[in-house]
C-alpha positions as CSV (number, residue, x, y, z in Angstrom):
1,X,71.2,69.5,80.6
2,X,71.3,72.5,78.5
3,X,72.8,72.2,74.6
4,X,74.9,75.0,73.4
5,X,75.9,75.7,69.6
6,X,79.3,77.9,69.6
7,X,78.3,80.9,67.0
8,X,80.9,81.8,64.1
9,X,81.1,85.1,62.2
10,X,81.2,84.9,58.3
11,X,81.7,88.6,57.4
12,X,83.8,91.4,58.6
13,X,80.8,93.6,59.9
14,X,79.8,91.0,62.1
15,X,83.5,91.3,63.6
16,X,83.2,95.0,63.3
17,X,79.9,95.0,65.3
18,X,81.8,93.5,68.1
19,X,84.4,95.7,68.2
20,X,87.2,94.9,66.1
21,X,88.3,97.6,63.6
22,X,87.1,97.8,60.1
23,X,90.7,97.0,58.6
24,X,91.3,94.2,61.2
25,X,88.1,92.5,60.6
26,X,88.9,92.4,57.0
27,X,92.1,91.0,56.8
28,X,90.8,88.0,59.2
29,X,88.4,87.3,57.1
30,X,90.3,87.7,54.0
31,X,92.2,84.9,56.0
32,X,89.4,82.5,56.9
33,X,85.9,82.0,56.0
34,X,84.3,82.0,59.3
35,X,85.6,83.2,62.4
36,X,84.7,81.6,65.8
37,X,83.6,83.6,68.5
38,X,85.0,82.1,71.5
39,X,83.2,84.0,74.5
40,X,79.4,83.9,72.8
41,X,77.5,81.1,72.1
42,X,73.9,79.4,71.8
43,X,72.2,78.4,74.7
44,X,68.8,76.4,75.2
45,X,67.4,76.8,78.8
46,X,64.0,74.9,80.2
47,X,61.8,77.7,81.1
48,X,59.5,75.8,84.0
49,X,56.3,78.1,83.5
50,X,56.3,77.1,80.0
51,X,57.4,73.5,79.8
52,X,59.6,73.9,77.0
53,X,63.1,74.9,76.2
54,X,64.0,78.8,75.5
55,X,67.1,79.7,73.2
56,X,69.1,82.5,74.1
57,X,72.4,84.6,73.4
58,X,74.8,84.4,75.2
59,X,78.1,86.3,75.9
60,X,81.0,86.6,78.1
61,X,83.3,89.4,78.7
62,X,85.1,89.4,81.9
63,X,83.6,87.6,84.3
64,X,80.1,89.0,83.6
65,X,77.3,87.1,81.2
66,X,75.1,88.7,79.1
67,X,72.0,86.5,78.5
68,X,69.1,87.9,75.5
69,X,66.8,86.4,73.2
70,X,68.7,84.7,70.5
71,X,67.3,86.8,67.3
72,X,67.0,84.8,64.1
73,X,70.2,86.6,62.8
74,X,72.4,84.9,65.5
75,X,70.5,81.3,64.4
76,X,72.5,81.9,60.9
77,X,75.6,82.2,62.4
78,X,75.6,79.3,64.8
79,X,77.2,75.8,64.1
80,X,75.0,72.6,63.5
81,X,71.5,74.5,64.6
82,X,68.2,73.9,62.6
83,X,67.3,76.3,60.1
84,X,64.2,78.3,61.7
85,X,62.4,78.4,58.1
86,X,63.0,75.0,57.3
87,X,65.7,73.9,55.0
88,X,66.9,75.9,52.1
89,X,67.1,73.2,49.7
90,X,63.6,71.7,50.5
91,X,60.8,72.8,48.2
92,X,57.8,74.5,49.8
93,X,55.6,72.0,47.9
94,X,57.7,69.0,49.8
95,X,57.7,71.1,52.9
96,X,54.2,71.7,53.0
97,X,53.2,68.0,52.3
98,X,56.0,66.9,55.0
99,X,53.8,68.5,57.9
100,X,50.9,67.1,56.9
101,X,52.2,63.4,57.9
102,X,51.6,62.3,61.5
103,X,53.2,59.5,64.0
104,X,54.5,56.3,62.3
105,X,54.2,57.9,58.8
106,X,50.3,58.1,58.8
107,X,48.7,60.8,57.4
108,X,46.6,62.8,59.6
């Protein structure tokens, strides 16, 4: 099974990029904080040759989907994903020393 994070747009370029005027795309977010974008999403596929799990972009228009890379861009604009860099309000001193633990809290 396949996990999917819906994707959200938080400033009006990001609407504008898609294709909704510059005027429009302000006053919706002037209206909201985040936007959702119904017909583009997250998707996480298991790539066979590999043995692991692949995210990509995709989107919907019409009937047809268009499947890319997810870039690290799209990651920031997705709901309940893991920040790619770690979290923002973890030191890189606490970060650093959290990798360094192995299995059952033993340090390797």
């Amino acid at each position: 099974m396949s996990q999917k994070y819906p994707l959200f747009a938080d400033r009006a370029e990001q609407l504008h990029q898609r294709g909704i005027s510059r005027q429009k795309a302000l006053m919706l977010m002037a209206k909201k904080t985040a936007i959702s974008l119904d017909c583009e999403w997250l998707e996480a596929f298991w790539c066979e040759q590999c043995n692991e799990s692949k995210w990509y972009h995709v989107k919907k228009q019409a009937c047809i989907y268009h499947v890319s890379v997810a870039s690290p861009e799209l990651w920031r604009q997705a709901v309940g994903v893991i920040h790619l860099e770690g979290n923002p309000s973890v030191g890189e001193f606490t970060r650093r020393h959290a990798r360094k633990v192995g299995y059952n809290g033993k340090d390797l």
